[in-house]
C-alpha positions in Angstrom: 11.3 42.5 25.2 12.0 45.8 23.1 9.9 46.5 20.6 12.5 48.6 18.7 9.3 50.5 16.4 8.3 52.2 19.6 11.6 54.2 18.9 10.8 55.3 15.2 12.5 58.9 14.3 15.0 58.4 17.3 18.4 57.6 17.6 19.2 53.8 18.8 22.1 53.0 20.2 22.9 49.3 20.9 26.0 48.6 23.5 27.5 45.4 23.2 28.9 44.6 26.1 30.5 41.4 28.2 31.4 41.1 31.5 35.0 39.7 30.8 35.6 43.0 28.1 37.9 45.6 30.2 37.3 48.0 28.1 33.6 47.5 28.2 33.2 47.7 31.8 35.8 50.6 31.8 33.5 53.1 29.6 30.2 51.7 31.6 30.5 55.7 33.8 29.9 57.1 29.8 27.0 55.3 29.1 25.6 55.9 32.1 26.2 59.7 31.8 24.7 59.6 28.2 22.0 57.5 29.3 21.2 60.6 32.1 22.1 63.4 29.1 20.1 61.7 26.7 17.1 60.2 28.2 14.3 63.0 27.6 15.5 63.7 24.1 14.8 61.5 21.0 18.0 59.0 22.3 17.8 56.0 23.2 20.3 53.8 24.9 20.2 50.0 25.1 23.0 47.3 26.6 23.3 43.8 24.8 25.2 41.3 26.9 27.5 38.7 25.2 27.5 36.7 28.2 24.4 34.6 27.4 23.1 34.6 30.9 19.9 34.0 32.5 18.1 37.5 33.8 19.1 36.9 37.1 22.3 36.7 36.0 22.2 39.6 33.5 20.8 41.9 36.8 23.4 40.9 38.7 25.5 42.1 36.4 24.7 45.0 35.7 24.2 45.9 39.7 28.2 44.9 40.0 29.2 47.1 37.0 27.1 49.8 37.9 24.8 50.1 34.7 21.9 52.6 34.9 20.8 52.2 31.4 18.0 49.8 30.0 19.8 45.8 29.1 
């Protein structure tokens, strides 16, 4: 769980993502770059997954499509 008021006076930003999206999985090497950039300024970076999956499922994912940012 996120409680998105620890984040007041940053910058959110939400990635939608699914794990049948091309184009999602395709600009997953920016995100992560961001995510490195970004992490010790007031940014924060957070993946949503459309899949719908359990949170087994959801690490899983994100281990196969490389994702180094918070989901």
């Amino acid at each position: 769980a996120i409680n998105f008021s620890d984040y007041k006076g940053s910058w959110v930003y939400l990635h939608y993502w699914a794990s049948w999206c091309s184009h999602c999985i395709h600009d997953m090497p920016v995100y992560n770059q961001f995510f490195r950039q970004m992490q010790n300024q007031s940014v924060a970076l957070f993946g949503i997954n459309y899949d719908m999956v359990e949170p087994a499922e959801q690490k899983s994912l994100m281990r196969r499509f490389h994702m180094h940012f918070p989901a």
